[in-house]
N, C-alpha and C positions, 0 to 999 in steps of 0.2 A: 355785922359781918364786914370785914377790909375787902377793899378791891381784889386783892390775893382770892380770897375764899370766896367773893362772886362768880371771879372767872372757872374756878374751877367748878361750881358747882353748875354755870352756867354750858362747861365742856359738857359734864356729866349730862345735861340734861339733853345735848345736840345728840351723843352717843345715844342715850336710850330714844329719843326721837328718832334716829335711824335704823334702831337694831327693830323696833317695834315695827317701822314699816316694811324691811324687809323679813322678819319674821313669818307677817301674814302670807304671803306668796310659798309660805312652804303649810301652812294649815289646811290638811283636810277638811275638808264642809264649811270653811268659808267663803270660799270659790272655788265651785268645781268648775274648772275651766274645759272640759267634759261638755257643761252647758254647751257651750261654742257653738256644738256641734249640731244643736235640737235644730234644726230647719224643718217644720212642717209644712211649707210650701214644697219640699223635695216627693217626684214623686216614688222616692223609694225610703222613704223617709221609718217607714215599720223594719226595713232589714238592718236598718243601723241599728235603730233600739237599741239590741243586743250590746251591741257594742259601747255605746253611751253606758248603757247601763252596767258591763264590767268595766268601764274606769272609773262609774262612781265607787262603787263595791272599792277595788284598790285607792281610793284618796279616802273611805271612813275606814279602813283598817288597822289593826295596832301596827302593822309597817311605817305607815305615814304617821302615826300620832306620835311613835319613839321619834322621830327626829324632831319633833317637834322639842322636847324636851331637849335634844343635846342642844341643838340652836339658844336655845335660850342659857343653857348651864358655861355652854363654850362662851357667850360673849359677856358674863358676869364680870370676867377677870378684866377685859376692858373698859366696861363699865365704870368697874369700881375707880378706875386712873382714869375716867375721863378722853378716854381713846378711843374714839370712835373707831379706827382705821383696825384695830385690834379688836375688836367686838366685831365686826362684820366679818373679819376673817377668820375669828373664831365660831363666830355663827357657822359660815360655810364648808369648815373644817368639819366644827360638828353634828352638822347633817349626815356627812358623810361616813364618818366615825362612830358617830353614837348612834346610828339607829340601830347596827345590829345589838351594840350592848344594851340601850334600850330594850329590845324584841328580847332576849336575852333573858335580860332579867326579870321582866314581866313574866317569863313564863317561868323561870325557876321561884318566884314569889310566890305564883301560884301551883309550884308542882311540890309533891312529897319525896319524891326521890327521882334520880337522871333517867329512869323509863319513862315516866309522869311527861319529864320535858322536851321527852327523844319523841313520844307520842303526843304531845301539843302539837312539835313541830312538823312532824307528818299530818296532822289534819290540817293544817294549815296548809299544807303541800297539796292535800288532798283537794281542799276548795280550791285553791287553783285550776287544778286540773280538770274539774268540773267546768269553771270558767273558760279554761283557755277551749275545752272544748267545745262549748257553746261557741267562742268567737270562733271556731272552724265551718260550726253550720253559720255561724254569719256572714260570713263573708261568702261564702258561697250561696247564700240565697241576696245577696246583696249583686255575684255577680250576674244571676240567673236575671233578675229586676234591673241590672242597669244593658241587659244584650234586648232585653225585651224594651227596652229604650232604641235604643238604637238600632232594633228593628224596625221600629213603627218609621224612625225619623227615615231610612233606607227606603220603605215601604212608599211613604207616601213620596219620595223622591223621584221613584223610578215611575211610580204612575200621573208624574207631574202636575200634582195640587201642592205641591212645596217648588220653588224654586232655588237656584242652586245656593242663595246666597241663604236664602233663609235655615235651607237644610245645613249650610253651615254654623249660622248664628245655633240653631237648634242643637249641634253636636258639641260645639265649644258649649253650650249650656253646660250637655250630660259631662265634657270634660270638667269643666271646673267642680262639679262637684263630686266624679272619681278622684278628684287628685286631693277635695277631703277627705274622703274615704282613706282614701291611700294613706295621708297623714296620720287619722287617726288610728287608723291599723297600727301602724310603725310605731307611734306611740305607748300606743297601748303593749304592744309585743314586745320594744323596748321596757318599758316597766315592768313587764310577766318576769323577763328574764334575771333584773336587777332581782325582785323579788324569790326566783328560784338559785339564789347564789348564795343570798343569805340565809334561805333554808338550810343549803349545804352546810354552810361556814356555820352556820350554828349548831347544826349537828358534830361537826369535826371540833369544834369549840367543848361540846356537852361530851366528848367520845376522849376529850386529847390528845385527837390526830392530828397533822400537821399537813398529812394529803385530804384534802377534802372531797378526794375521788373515792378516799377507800371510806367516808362518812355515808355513801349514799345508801337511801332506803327503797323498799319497796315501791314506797310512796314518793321519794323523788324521781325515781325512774319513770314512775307513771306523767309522770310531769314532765319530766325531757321528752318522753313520746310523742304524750298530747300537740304541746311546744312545739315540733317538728311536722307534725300534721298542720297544725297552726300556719307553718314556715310557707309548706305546700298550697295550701291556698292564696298566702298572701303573695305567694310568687303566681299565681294563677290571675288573680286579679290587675297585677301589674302588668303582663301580657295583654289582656284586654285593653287595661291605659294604652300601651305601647299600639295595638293595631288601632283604637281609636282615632290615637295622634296621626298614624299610617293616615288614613280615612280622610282625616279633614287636610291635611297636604295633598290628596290626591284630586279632591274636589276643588281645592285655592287655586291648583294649576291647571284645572280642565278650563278647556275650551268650549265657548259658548254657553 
C-alpha cells in the first residue's frame, strides 16, 4: 500500500473511531442515563421509581432503537471519503431525520395494510399514555414525600432540637435533590412529548396529510390529556421548589 492509500485508510479509520463513539451516547440499554438518578440513600427514593422507570421504558423502545439505525446509515457517506467531520454530521442529522422514517417503516414491515399501521401507531400512543399517567401519580406522591420532608425538618426546628444552621444544611439537602427530581421530570416530559409528535407525523405521513392536526386519533388525544395533567403536576412540584428556596432565604437572614 503507497503513502497515498495509508493515509487515507488511516482517515477512514479516525472517522469510524468517532462516529463509533458518538454513536453509543445515542443506544438505548447501553447506558441508561435514567440510572443517574437510582439514589437509594434518598429518603423518597420509592416515589421516583416510577419515574426512573418510564425513562427506561422510553430508551428500550423502537423510538430510540430507529435512530439508532439512521445514525449509523447517515454517517456511512463520510465514512466511505474518510471525513470524519461529515459522518458526525451526518450521524446528528440522522437521529433526527431518520427516526421517524425508521418507526415508520418498522411498522409498515410489520403491518398488512394502512389500518394495521394507523393501529400500531395508536397503541403505541396508547402506552404512553399509560405512562405519562403513572408519572402524574408520581410526581404527586413524590410531592406528598418531599412536604413530609420538610415537615419534620420545620418540626424539629421550631421545637429546638435542630438548630438554625443545621435546619438549613437539612433543607438545602431536600433542595438538591427536588431540583433532581425537577430535572428528571423535565426530561422525561421533554421526551414524552418528542415521542407524541412523531405519533402524529406518522400518522399524517400513513393518512397523506400535510396538517398533522387533522391526523390525530383517539388515542393521541388521550395522550395530549394525560400530557397536560402531566404539565399540572410538574408545575405543582415546581411551586413547592420555589417556597422551599422561599424557606431557606428566610432562615439565612433570620436573626439569632
Amino acid at each position: 500500500m503507497n503513502r497515498r492509500g495509508k493515509g487515507s485508510w488511516r482517515r477512514r479509520c479516525a472517522a469510524a473511531t468517532l462516529v463509533v463513539a458518538f454513536v453509543p451516547s445515542l443506544l438505548p440499554g447501553c447506558a441508561n442515563k435514567y440510572s443517574a438518578y437510582q439514589k437509594t440513600n434518598d429518603v423518597c427514593y420509592a416515589a421516583r421509581q416510577p419515574l426512573i422507570a418510564m425513562g427506561t421504558d422510553f430508551e428500550q423502545t423502537v423510538l430510540g432503537a430507529t435512530a439508532v439505525g439512521a445514525v449509523t446509515g447517515a454517517a456511512i457517506g463520510g465514512l466511505a471519503r474518510g471525513d470524519w467531520q461529515s459522518a458526525l454530521i451526518g450521524a446528528a442529522a440522522g437521529a433526527l431525520a431518520g427516526s421517524l422514517v425508521g418507526y415508520l417503516d418498522a411498522k409498515r414491515r410489520s403491518a398488512r395494510s394502512q389500518g394495521q399501521v394507523l393501529a400500531m401507531i395508536d397503541q403505541d400512543a396508547m402506552h404512553d399514555k399509560a405512562l405519562i399517567a403513572n408519572s402524574s401519580n408520581a410526581i404527586s406522591n413524590l410531592i406528598a414525600c418531599r412536604d413530609a420532608e420538610t415537615r419534620t425538618i420545620e418540626a424539629s426546628y421550631e421545637a429546638h432540637t435542630m438548630t438554625r444552621q443545621q435546619a438549613i444544611a437539612a433543607y438545602r439537602n431536600v433542595q438538591a435533590q427536588m431540583q433532581e427530581d425537577d430535572k428528571l421530570i423535565s426530561e422525561l416530559l421533554g421526551a414524552a412529548d418528542e415521542r407524541q409528535v412523531k405519533y402524529i407525523t406518522a400518522r399524517a405521513d400513513t393518512l397523506a396529510l400535510r396538517d398533522p392536526v387533522a391526523a390525530a386519533s383517539p388515542a393521541t388525544q388521550q395522550l395530549t390529556t394525560a400530557r397536560q395533567q402531566a404539565s399540572a403536576e410538574q408545575a405543582a412540584y415546581k411551586s413547592r421548589l420555589r417556597d422551599l428556596d422561599s424557606e431557606i432565604r428566610r432562615l439565612e437572614t433570620a436573626v439569632g
